[in-house]
C-alpha positions as CSV (number, residue, x, y, z in Angstrom):
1,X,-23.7,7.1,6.8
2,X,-25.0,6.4,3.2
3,X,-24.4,3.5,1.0
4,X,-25.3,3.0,-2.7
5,X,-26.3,0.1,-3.4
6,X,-25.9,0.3,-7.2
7,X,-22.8,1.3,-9.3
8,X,-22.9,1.9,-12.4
9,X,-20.6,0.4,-15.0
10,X,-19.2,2.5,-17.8
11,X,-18.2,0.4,-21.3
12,X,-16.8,-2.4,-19.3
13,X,-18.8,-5.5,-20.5
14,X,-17.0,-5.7,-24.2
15,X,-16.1,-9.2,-23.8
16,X,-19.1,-10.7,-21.9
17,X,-21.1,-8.9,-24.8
18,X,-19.5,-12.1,-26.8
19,X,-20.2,-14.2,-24.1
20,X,-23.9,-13.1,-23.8
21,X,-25.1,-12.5,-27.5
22,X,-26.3,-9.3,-27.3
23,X,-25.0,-5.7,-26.5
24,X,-24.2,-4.1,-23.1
25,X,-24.1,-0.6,-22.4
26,X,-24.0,1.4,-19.3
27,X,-26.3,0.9,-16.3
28,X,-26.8,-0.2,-13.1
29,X,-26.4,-3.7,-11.9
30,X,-29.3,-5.0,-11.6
31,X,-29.9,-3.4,-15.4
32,X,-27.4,-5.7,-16.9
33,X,-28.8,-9.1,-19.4
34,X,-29.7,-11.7,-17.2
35,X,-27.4,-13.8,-18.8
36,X,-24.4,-11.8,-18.1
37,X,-25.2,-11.7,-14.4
38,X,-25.8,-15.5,-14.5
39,X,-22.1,-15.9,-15.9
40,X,-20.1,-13.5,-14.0
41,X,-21.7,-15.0,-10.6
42,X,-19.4,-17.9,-11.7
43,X,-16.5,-16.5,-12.2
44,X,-13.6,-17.0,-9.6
45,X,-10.3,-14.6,-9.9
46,X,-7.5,-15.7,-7.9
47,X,-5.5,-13.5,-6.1
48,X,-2.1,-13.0,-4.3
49,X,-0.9,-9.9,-2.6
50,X,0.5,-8.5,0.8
51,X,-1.8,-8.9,4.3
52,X,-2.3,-5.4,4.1
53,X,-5.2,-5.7,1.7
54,X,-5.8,-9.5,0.9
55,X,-8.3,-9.8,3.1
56,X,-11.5,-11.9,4.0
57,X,-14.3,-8.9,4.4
58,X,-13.1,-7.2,0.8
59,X,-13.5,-10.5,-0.9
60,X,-17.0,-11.2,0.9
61,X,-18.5,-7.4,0.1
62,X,-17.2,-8.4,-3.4
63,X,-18.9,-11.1,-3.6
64,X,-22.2,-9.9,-2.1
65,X,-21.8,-6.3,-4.3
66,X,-20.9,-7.7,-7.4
67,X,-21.1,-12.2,-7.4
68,X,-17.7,-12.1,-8.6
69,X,-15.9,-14.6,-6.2
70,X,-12.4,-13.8,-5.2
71,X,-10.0,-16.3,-3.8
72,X,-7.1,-14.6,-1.5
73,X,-3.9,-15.7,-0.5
74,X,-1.9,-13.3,1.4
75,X,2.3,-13.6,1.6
76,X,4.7,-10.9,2.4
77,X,5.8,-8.5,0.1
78,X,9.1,-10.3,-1.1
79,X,7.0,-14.0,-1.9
80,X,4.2,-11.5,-3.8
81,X,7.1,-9.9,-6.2
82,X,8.3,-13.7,-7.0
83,X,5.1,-15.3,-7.2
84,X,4.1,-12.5,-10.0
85,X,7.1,-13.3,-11.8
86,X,7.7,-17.2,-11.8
87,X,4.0,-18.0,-11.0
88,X,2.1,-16.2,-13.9
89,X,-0.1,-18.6,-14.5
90,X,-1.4,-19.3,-10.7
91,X,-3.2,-16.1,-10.4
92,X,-5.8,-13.5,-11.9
93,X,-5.5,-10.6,-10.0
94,X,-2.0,-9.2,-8.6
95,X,-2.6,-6.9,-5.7
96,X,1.4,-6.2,-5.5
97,X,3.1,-2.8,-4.5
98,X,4.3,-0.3,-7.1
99,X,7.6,-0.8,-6.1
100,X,8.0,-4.2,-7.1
101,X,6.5,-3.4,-10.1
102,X,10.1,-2.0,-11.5
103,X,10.5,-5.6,-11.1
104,X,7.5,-7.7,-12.3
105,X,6.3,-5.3,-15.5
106,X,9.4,-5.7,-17.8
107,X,8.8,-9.5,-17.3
108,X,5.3,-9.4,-19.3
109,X,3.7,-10.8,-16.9
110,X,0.9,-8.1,-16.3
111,X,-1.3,-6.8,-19.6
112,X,-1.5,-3.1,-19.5
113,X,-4.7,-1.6,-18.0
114,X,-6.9,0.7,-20.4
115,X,-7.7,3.5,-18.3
116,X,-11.0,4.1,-20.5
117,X,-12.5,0.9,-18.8
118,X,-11.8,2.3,-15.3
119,X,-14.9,4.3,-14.8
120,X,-12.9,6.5,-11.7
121,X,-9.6,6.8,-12.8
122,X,-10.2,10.9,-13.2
123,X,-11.1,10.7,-9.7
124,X,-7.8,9.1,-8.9
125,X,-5.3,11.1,-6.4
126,X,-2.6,12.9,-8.6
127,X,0.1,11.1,-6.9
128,X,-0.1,7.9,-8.9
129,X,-0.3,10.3,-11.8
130,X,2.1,13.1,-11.5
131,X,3.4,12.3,-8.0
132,X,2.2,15.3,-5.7
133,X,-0.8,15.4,-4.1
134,X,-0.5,19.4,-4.0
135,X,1.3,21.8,-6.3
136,X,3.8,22.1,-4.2
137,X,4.5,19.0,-2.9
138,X,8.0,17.0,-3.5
139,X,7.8,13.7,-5.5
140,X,9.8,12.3,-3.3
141,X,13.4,9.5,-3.9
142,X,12.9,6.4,-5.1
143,X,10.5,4.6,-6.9
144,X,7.4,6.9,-6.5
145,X,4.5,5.2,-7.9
146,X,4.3,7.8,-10.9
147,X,7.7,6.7,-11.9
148,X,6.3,3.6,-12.9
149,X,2.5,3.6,-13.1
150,X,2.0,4.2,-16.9
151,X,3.7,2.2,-20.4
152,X,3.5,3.5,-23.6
153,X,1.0,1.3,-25.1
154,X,-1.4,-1.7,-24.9
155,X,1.3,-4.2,-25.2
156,X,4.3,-2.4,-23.9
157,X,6.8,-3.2,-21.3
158,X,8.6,0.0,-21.1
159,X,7.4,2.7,-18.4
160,X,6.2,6.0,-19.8
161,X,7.5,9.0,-18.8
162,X,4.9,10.8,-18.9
163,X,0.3,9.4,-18.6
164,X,-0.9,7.7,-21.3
165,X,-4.0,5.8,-21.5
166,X,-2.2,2.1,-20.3
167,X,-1.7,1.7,-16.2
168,X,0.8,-0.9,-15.2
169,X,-1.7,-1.3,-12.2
170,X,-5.1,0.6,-10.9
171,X,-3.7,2.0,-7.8
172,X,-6.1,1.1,-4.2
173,X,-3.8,1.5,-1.2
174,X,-0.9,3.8,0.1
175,X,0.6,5.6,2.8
176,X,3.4,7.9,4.3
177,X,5.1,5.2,6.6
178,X,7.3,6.3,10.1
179,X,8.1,5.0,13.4
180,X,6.1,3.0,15.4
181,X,6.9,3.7,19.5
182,X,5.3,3.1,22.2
183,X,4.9,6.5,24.1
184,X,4.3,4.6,27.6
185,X,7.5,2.9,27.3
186,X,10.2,5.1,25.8
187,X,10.2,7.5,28.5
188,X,11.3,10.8,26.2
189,X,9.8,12.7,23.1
190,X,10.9,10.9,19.9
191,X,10.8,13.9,17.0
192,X,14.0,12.0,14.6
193,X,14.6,8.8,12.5
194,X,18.0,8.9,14.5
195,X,16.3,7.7,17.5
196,X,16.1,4.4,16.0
197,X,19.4,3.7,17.2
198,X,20.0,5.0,20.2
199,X,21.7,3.5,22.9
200,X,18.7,3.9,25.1
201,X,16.7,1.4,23.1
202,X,18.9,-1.0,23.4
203,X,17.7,-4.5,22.3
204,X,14.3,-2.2,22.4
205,X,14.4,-1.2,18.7
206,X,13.6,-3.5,15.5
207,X,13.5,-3.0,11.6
208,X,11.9,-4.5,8.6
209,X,13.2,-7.3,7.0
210,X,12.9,-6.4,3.5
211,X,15.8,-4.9,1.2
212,X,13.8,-2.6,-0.6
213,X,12.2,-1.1,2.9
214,X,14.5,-2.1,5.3
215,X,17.2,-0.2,3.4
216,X,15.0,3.0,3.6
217,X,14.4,3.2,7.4
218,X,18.2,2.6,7.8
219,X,18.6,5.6,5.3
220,X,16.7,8.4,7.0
221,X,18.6,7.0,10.0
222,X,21.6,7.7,9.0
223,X,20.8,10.9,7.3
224,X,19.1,11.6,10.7
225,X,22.5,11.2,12.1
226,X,24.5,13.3,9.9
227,X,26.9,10.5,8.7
228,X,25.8,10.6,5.4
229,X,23.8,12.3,2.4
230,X,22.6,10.6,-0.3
231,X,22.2,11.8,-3.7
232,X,19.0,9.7,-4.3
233,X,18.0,7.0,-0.9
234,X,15.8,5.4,-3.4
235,X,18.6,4.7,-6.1
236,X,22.0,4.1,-4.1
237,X,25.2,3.3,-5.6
238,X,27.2,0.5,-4.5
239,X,29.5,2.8,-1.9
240,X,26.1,3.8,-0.7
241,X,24.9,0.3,-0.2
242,X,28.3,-0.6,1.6
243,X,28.5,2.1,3.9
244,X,24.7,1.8,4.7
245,X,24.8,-2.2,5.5
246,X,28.2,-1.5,7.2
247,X,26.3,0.9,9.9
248,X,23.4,-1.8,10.1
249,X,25.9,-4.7,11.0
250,X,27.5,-2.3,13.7
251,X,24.0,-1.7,15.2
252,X,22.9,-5.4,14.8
253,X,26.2,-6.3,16.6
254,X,26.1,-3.8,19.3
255,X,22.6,-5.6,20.4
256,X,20.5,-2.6,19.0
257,X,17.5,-4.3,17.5
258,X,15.2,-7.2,19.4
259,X,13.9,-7.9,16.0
260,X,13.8,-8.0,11.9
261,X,10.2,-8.4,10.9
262,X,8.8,-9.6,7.5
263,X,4.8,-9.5,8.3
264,X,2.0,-7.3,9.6
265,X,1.5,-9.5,12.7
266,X,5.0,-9.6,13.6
267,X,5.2,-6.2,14.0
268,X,2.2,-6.2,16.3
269,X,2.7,-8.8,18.4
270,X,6.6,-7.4,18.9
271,X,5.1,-4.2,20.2
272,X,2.0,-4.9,22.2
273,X,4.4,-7.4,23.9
274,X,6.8,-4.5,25.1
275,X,9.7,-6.2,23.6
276,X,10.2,-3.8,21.4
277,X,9.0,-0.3,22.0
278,X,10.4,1.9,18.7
279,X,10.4,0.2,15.2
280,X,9.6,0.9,11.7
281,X,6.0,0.2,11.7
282,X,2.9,0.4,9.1
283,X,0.1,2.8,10.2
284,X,-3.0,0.0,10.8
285,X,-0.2,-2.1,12.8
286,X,0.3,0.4,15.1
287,X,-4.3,0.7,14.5
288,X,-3.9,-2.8,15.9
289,X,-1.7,-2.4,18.6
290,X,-3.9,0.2,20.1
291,X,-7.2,-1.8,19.5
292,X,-5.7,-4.1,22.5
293,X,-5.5,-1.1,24.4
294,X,-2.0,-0.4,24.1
295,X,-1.0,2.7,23.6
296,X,0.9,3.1,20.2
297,X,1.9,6.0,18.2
298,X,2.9,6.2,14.7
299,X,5.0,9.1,15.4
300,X,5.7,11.6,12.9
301,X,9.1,12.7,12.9
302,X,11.1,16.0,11.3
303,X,12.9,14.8,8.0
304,X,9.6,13.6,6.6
305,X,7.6,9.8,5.8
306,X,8.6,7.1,3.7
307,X,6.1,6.4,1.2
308,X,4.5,3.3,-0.4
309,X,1.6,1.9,-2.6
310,X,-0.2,-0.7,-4.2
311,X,-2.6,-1.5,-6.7
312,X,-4.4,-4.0,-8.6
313,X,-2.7,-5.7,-12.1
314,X,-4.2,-8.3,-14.4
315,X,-2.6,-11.6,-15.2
316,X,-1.0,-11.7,-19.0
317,X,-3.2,-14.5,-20.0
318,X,-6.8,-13.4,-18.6
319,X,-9.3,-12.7,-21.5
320,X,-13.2,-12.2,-22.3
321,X,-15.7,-12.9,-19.3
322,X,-12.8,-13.5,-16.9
323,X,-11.1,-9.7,-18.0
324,X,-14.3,-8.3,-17.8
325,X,-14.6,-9.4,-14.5
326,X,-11.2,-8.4,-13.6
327,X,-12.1,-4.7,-14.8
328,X,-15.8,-5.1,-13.0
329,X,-13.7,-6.0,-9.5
330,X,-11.3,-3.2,-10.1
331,X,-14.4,-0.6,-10.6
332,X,-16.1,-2.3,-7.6
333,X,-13.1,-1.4,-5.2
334,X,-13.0,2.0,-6.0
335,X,-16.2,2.6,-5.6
336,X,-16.5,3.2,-2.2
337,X,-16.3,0.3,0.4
338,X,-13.3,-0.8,0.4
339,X,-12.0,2.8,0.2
340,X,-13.9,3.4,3.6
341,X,-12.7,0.0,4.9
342,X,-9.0,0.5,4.0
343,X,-9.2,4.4,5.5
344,X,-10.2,3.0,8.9
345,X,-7.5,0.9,9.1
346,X,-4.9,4.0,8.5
347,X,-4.3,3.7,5.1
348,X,-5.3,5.7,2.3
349,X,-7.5,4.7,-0.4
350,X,-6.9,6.5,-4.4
351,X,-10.0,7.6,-4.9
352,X,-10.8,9.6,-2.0
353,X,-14.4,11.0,-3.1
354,X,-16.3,7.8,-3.3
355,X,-14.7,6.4,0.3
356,X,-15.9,9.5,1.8
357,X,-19.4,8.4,0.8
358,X,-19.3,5.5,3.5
359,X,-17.8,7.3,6.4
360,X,-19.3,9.4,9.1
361,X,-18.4,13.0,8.8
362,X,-16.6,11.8,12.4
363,X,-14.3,9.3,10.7
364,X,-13.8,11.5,8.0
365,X,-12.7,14.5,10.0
366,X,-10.7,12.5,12.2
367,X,-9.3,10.0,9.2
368,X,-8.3,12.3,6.3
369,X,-8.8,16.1,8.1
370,X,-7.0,15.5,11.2
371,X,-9.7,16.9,13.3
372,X,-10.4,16.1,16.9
373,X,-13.0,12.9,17.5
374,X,-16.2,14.1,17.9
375,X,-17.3,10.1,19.1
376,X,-15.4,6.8,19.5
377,X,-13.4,6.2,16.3
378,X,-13.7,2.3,15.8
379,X,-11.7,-0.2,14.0
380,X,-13.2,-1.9,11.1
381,X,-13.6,-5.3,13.7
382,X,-15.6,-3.1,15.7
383,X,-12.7,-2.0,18.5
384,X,-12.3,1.6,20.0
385,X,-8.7,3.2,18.7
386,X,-9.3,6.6,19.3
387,X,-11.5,8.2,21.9
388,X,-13.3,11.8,21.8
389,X,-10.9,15.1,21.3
390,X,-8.1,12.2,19.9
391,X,-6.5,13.4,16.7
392,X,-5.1,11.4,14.4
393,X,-1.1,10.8,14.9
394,X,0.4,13.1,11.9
395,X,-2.3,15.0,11.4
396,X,-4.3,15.3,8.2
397,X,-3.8,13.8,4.6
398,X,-1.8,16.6,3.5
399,X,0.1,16.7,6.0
400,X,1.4,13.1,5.9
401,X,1.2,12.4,2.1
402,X,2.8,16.1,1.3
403,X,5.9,15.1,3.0
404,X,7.0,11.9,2.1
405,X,10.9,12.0,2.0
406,X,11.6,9.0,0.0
407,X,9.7,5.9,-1.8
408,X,10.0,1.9,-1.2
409,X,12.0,1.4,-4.0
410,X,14.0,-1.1,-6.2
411,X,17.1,0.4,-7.1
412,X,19.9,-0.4,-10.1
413,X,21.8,-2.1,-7.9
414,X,19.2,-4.6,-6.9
415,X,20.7,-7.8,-6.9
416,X,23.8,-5.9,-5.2
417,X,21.3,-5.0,-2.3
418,X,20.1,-8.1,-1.7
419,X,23.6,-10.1,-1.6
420,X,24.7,-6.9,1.3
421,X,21.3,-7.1,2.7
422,X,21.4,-10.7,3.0
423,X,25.2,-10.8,4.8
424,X,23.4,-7.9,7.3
425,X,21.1,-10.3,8.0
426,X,23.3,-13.4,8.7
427,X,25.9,-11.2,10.5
């Protein structure tokens, strides 16, 4: 496995130019003005986000790779999408999911991201640019992250239809989310969403906590069950959203679900415990689960994934060194590393080509190609999750990312979600 050491930076130093007194071009880091690497080893960028990604070792290779210091505080997903909006000024960096951004962009509290100072963006996957990650492939309901990844100009608000040349964030992290089950434990083949709820799991089952995901999981549910179709599961109308919290109470009161979880280590610790052995479930939980030596699967199942993503966004009122920094951060995490660190976890990083670079053609093939281990697959902590002749649950990239059903969204009848999701969850 190769690293390099050195990453070249593309036009991103306009600001610290000021800051500096002199002109910087391109070049490696250790060809930058001694001054400018003296200030940026300063620099501090606070950031917020989701446990999914805020994470110690990214900020520490950060800080090693680049002397930027980043301070991380990691909340669910629901705190993060407040936080951006009534916090502005408490943070650099927003590492928030593009879901949420429907939410948080048309508040102003994000600057626009010039793609020209993101020296990978053309080796960004298409599906935070035109949605499908092959020509064939389905966008998918809801908010997709296309849907809302561009605005029409440098100080713009309003989503572009179409790429232009300002990102509401610089995407880093996504995935094609399912069931989590626990194969020892459920004693049959699970193959539909429907088996969420049946009676066999009784007080065996649990569900997300979150409107915006919660209200997904229930939906491929119910469509698994043949109660209902929906014109658009990402963008319900209020009968929808009646009729869909209405099924959940009936569930919730018939004793179907142990749980309703909010965080990554919830999840875990509800299903290497055995109380709950089928759930919606994120792929590194279920990473986690096995690293205990549990058996876990993240099962994939016949009417398709729900999706989700997240990226990077820069607070309104960062300017000169501290942007520059923000932009030299951004670069840093896709260029490599932390692609490779988010992969092992079972996540997908967006630029696929420069993660490759620090993984084992094992990892690799077992990771993104859904071929059979050829040696131990290890966590990032160093833990065996998959042994020789394992393949990876779902199979390859393509085949998890090119069939995601339906998007984490937030829908035009928001607020109305909330006030049903919230009786659902009081019921």
């Amino acid at each position: 496995m190769t690293e390099t050491k050195t990453i070249d930076r593309r036009g991103l130093l306009k600001g610290a130019a000021a800051v500096a007194g002199t002109a910087i071009g391109s070049g490696a880091m250790t060809g930058f003005p001694t001054i400018w690497a003296q200030n940026i080893k300063n620099i501090t960028l606070r950031q917020f986000g989701t446990g999914v990604s805020n994470l110690n070792d990214i900020a520490t290779r950060c800080k090693a790779d680049t002397g930027i210091t980043i301070s991380m505080t990691a909340m669910d997903t629901d705190a993060a999408a407040i936080r951006a909006i009534t916090q502005p000024n408490s943070y650099d960096v927003a590492d928030i999911e593009y879901f949420t951004v429907k939410k948080v962009f048309p508040t102003g509290r994000l600057q626009p991201l010039d793609i020209k100072k993101i020296k990978y963006y053309e080796d960004i996957v298409p599906l935070f640019k035109d949605g499908k990650v092959t020509p064939t492939a389905s966008v998918g309901q809801g908010t997709a992250p296309c849907r809302v990844s561009y605005v029409e100009g440098a100080s713009s608000t309003k989503f572009a239809a179409a790429p232009t040349e300002w990102m509401t964030l610089i995407p880093t992290i996504y995935n094609a989310d399912t069931l989590g089950i626990r194969p020892d434990l459920v004693g049959k083949p699970i193959t539909h969403w429907k088996e969420l709820v049946d009676p066999a799991f009784k007080g065996k089952a649990a569900i997300i906590n979150i409107p915006g995901i919660g209200i997904m999981d229930a939906a491929m549910t119910i469509e698994s069950l043949g109660l209902m179709t929906y014109a658009d599961k990402g963008n319900m109308t209020k009968a929808e959203i009646d009729k869909t919290i209405k099924f959940l109470i009936e569930q919730k009161k018939a004793g179907q679900f142990r749980a309703f979880w909010k965080s990554f280590e919830e999840s875990v610790d509800l299903m290497a415990s055995g109380e709950v052995v089928i759930q919606s479930m994120w792929s590194p939980a279920v990473t986690a689960v096995r690293s205990k030596g549990i058996a876990c699967t993240f099962q994939p199942l016949a009417e398709g994934y729900r999706g989700w993503g997240g990226g990077l966004g820069i607070a309104k009122h960062l300017t000169g060194l501290e942007r520059d920094a923000a932009y030299e951060y951004i670069n840093w995490y896709l260029s490599g590393w932390t692609g490779a660190y988010l992969n092992r976890q079972g996540y997908y990083s967006a630029v696929l080509t420069t993660a490759q670079k620090y993984m084992s053609p094992n990892e690799w093939g077992y990771w993104m190609e859904g071929k059979p281990a050829t040696a131990a697959i290890m966590s990032p902590q160093g833990q065996q999750i998959a042994k020789i002749g394992d393949v990876r649950d779902g199979g390859s990239y393509y085949d998890r990312i090119g069939h995601i059903a339906c998007w984490n969204s937030v829908m035009d009848n928001d607020r109305y979600l909330i006030q049903k999701w919230n009786e659902f969850s009081v019921a």
